[in-house]
PLY file of the C-alpha trace (Angstrom):
ply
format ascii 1.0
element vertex 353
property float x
property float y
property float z
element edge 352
property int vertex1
property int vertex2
end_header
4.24 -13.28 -24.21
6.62 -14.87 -22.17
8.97 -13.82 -18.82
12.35 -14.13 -21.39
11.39 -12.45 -24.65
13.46 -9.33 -24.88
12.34 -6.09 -23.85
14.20 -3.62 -26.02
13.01 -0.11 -25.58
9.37 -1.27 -24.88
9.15 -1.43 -21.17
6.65 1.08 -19.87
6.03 2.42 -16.41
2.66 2.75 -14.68
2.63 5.65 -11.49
-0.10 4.10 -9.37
-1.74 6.44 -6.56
-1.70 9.54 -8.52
-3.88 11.96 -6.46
-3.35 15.51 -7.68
-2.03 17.59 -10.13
1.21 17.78 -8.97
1.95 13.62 -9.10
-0.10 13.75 -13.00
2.69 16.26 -14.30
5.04 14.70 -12.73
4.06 11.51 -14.22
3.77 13.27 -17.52
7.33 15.11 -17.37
8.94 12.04 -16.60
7.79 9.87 -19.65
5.54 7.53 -17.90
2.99 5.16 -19.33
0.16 4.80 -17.17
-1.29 6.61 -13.77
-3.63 5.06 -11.89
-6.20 6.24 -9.68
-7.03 4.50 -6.58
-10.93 4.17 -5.99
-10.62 1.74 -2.54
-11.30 4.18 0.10
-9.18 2.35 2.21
-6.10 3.40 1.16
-3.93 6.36 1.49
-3.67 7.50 -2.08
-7.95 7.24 -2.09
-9.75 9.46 -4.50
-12.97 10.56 -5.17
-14.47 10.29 -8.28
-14.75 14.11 -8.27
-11.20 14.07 -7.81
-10.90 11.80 -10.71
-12.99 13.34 -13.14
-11.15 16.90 -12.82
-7.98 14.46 -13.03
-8.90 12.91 -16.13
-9.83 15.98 -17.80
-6.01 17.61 -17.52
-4.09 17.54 -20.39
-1.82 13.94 -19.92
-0.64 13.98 -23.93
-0.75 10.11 -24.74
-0.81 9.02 -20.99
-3.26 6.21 -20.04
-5.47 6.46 -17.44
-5.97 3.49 -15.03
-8.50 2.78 -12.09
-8.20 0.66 -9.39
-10.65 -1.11 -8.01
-11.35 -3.65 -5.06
-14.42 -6.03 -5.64
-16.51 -3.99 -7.48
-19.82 -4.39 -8.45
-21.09 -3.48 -12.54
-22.96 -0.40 -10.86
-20.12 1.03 -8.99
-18.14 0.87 -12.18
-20.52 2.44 -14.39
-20.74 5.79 -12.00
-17.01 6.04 -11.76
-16.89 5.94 -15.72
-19.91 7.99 -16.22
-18.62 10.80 -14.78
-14.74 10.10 -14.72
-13.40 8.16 -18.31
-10.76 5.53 -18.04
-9.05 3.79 -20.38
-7.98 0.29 -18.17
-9.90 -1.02 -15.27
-7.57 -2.75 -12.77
-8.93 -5.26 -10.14
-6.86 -6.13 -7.00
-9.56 -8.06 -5.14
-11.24 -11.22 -5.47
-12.76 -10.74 -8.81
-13.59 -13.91 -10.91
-12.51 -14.75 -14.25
-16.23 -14.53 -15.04
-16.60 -11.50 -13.69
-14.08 -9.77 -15.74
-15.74 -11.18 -18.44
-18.99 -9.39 -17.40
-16.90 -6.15 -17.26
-15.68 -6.00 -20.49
-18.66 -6.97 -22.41
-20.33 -4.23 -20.50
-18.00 -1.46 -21.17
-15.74 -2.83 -23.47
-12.53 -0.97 -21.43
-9.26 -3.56 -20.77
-8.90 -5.06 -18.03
-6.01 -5.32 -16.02
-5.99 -8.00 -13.30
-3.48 -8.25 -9.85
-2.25 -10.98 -8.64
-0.68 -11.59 -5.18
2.52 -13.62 -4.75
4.49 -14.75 -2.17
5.09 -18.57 -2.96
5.10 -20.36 -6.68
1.54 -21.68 -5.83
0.19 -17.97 -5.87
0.82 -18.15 -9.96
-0.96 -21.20 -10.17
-4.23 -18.75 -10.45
-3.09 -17.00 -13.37
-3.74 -19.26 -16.29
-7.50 -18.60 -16.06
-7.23 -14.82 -15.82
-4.93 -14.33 -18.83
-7.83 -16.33 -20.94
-10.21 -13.15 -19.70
-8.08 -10.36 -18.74
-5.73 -8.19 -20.74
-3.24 -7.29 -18.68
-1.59 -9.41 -15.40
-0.17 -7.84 -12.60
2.10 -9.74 -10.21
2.45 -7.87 -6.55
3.26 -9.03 -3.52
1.08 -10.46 -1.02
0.92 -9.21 2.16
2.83 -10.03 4.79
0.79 -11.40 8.33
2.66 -13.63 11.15
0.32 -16.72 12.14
-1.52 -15.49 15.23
-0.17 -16.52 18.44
-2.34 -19.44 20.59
-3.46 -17.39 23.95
-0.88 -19.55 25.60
1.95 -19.01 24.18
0.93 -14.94 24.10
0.03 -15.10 27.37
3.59 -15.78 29.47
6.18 -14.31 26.93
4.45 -11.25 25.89
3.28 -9.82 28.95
6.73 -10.48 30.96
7.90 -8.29 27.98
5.90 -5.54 27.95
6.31 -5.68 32.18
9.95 -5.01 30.91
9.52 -2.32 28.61
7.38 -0.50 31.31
10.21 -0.60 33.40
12.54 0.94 30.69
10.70 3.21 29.41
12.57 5.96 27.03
12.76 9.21 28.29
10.10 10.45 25.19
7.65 7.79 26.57
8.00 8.93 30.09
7.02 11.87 29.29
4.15 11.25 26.99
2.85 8.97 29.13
2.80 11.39 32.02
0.71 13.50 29.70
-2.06 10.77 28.52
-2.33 8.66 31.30
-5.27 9.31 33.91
-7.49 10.12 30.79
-5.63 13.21 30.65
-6.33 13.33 26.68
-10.19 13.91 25.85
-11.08 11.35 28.25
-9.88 8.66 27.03
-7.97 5.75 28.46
-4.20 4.54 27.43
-2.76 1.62 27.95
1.22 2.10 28.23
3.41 -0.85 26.30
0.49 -3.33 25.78
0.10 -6.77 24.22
-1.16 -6.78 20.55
-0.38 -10.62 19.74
2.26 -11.04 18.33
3.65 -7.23 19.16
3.86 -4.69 22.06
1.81 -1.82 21.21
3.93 1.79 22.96
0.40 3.51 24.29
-2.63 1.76 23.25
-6.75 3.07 23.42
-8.50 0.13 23.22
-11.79 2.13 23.13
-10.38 3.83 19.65
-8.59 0.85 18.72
-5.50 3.68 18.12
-1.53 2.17 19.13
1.07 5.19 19.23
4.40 4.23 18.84
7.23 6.71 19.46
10.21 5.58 17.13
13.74 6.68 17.53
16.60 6.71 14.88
16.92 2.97 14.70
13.70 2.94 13.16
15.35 4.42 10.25
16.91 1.10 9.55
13.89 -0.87 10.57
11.63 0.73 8.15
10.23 -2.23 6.40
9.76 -4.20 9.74
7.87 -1.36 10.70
5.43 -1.57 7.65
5.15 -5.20 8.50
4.13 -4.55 11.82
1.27 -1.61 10.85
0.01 -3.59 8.05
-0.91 -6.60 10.22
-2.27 -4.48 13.11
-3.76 -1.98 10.66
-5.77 -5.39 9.49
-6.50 -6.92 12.35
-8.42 -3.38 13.14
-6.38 -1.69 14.51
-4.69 2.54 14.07
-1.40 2.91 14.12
0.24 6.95 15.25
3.95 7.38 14.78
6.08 10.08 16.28
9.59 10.78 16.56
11.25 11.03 20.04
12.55 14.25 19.19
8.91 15.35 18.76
7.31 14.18 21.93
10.66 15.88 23.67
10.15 19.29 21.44
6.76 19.46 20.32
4.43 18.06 23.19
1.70 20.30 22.55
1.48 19.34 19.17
1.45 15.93 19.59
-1.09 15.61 21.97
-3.22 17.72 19.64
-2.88 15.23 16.83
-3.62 12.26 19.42
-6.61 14.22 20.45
-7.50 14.87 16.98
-7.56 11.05 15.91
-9.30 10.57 18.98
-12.15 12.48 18.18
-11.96 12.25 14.39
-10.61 8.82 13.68
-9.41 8.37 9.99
-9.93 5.64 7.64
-7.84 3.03 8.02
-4.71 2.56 5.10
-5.33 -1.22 5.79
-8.59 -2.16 6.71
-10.29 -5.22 6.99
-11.78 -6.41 4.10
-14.32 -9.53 2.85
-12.34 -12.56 3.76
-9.67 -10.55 6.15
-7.30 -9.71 3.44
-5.55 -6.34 3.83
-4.59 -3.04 1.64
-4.28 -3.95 -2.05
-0.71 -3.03 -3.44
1.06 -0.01 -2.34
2.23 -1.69 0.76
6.57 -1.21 -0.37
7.07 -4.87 -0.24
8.45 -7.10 -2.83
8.84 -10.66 -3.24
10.81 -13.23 -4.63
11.13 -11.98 -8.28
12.82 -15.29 -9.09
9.65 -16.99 -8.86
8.57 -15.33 -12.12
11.73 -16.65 -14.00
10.95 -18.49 -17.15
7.17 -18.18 -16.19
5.57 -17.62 -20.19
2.27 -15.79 -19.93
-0.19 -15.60 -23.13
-0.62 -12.21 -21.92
1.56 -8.71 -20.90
2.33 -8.84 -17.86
3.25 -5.50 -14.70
5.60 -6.14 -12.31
4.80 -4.20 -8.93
5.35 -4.81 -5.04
8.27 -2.72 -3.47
9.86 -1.49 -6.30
12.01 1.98 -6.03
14.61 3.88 -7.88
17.23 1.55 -6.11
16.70 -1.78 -7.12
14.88 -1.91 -10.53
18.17 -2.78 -11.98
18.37 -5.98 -9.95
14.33 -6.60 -10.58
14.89 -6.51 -14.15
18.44 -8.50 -13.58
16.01 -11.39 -12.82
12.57 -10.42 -15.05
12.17 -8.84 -18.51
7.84 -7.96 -17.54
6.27 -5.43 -19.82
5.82 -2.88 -17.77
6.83 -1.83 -14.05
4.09 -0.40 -11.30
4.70 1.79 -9.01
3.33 3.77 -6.16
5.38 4.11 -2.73
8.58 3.66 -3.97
7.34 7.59 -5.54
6.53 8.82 -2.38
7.57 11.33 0.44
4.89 9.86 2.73
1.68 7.73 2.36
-0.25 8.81 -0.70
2.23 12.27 -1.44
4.37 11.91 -4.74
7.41 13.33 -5.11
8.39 14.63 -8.51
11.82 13.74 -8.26
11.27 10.07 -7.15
8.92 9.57 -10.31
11.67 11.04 -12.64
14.13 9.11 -10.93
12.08 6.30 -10.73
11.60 6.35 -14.98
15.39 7.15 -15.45
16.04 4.35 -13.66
13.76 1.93 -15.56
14.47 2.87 -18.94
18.72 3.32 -17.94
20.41 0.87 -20.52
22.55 -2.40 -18.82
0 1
1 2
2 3
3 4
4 5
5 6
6 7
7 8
8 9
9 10
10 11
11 12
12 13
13 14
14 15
15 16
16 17
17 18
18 19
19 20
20 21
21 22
22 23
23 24
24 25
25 26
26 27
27 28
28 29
29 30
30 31
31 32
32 33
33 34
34 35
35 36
36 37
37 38
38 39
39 40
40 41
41 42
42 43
43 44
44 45
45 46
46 47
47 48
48 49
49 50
50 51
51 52
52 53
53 54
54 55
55 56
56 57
57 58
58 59
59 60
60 61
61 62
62 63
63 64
64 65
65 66
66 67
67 68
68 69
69 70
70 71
71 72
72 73
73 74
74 75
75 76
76 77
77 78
78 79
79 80
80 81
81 82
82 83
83 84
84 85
85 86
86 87
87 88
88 89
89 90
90 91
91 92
92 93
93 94
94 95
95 96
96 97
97 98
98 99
99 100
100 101
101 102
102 103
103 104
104 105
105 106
106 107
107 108
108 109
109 110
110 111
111 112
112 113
113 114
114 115
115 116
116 117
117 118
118 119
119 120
120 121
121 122
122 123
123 124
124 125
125 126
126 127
127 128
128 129
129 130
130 131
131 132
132 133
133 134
134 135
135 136
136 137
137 138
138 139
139 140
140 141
141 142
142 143
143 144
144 145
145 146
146 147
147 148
148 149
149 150
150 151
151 152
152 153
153 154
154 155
155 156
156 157
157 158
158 159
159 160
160 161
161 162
162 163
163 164
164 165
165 166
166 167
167 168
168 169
169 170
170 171
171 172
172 173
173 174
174 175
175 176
176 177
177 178
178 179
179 180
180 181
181 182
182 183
183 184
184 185
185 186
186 187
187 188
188 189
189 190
190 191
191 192
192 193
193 194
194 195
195 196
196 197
197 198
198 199
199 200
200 201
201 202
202 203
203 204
204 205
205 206
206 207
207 208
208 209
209 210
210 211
211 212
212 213
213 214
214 215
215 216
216 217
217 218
218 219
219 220
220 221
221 222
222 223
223 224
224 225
225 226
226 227
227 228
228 229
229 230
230 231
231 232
232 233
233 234
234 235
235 236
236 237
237 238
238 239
239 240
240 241
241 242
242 243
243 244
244 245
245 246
246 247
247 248
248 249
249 250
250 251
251 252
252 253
253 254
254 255
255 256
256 257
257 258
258 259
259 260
260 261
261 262
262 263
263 264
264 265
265 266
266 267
267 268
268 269
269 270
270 271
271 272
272 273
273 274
274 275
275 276
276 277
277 278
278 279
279 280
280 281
281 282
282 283
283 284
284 285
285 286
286 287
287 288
288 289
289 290
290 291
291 292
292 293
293 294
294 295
295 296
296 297
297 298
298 299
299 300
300 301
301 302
302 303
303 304
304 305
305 306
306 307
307 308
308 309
309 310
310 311
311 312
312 313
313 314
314 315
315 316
316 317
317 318
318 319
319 320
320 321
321 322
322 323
323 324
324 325
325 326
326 327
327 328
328 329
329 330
330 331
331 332
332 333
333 334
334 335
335 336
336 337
337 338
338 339
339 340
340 341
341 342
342 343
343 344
344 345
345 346
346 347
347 348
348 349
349 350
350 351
351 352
């Protein structure tokens, strides 16, 4: 198989994060490939292998059925398939070659390995999966600034954040007139506080939760913003976004939410994990696709990591992969697909040049 050989009408399209019935017909209407279901409780599009196993028993016509896993162990593996049947196992941890070798003389199901990539080195790694695995999977790797010496956070950061106290927006005047003093289930807030390398808008160290109140600019700023969460959210941290216009509108209702992850904090989307990494794929970033150009693989190959309706004709400008993955780029909001983004999505993908 290699990164050149034309494609024709064989590319196929794999809807990752599937959680209900809803995103599986969806999936199903559009003409898609694969679905996968996400078994790393860490994540947003999480589901129970009760969830999976009424899943897998709808009526999907020839659709495969993938699951995604995160360091597994053999037992894990065999409950989820006891009571929920897949057809590929995909691994987005730190799984060795060995290991996957283990996996499918156990229960003889393809395997379907992820690999992270931000710079050429990160391919280096897949000439001994393809020897074991069936399927490669290039996604991006997340994105985390180098940690800032105490130092150099120290003078820089706080004289910001004594700035931003001074200019406060009206929506974080007010909030913070409502949370401050412990005002909120006891708990104490911290307004625009250093989280090296960022300014956190109201911060509970206690809960390890950050608010941030976002205005319209954040609009354009979206994939800074996912940045930003995804390294707090792994360094372990919560992050709470609300709109200005619904501190300013809705006050009540936003201090009940606050009050609710106070008391009832939810799993992080990107938790730690062994060796510090952070959520595997569905993070909406890409990476250099050009880094995959003339790469020849022994095996097919998925290309995921940011991909949307909007710029799979310049991804496949650059790549001809086997198959494209999905999962935000599908999505109205963490872990909630939207019909007409998947069927977009497949138009899209399988539009001729």
């Amino acid at each position: 198989m290699t990164a050149e050989s034309p494609r024709g009408d064989s590319l196929r399209i794999k809807i990752c994060g599937i959680r209900d019935s809803e995103g599986l017909r969806a999936a199903v209407e559009a003409g898609a490939d694969f679905v996968g279901f996400v078994f790393y409780p860490g994540s947003p599009r999480f589901v129970t292998v009760e969830q999976a196993a009424i899943l897998s028993r709808e009526e999907s016509g020839s659709l495969k059925k993938v699951g995604l896993f995160v360091d597994p162990d053999l037992e894990e593996l065999g409950n989820i398939l006891a009571r929920a049947p897949l057809d590929f196992i995909q691994l987005h941890g730190e799984e060795t070659p060995a290991f996957i070798s283990k996996i499918k003389e156990k229960f003889g199901i393809p395997v379907i390995k992820a690999l992270r990539v931000a710079q050429a080195h990160d391919l280096d790694q897949a000439g001994a999966y393809e020897e074991v695995a069936d399927w490669l999977l290039f996604d991006s790797k997340p994105y985390a600034p180098p940690p800032s010496k105490r130092g150099e956070a120290g003078r820089g950061i706080v004289s910001n954040a004594r700035i931003l106290r001074k200019t406060m927006t009206s929506a974080e005047r007010l909030l913070w007139t409502r949370i401050s003093r412990r005002q909120v289930g006891g708990f104490k807030f911290r307004r625009q506080h250093p989280v090296p390398p960022y300014i956190g808008d109201f911060v509970c160290l206690e809960r390890q939760l950050i608010i941030e109140l976002d205005g319209s600019q954040h609009i354009e700023q979206e994939s800074y913003d996912w940045k930003r969460t995804e390294y707090l959210e792994s360094h372990g941290y919560r992050i709470l976004r609300f709109w200005n216009k619904d501190v300013m509108e809705n006050t009540e209702g936003v201090l009940e939410t606050i009050l609710d992850h106070l008391q009832n904090p939810p799993p992080l989307s990107s938790p730690l994990r062994k060796g510090g990494g952070v959520m595997p794929g569905g993070t909406g970033q890409s990476f250099d696709w050009s880094l995959l150009a003339g790469r020849r693989f022994k095996k097919p190959w998925m290309l995921a990591g940011g991909l949307h309706a909007g710029n799979i004709a310049q991804a496949l400008s650059v790549l001809m992969p086997d198959a494209l993955d999905v999962s935000s780029g599908v999505e109205s909001a963490p872990g909630v697909k939207d019909p007409e983004k998947i069927k977009a999505f497949v138009e899209a993908a399988r539009a001729k040049p």
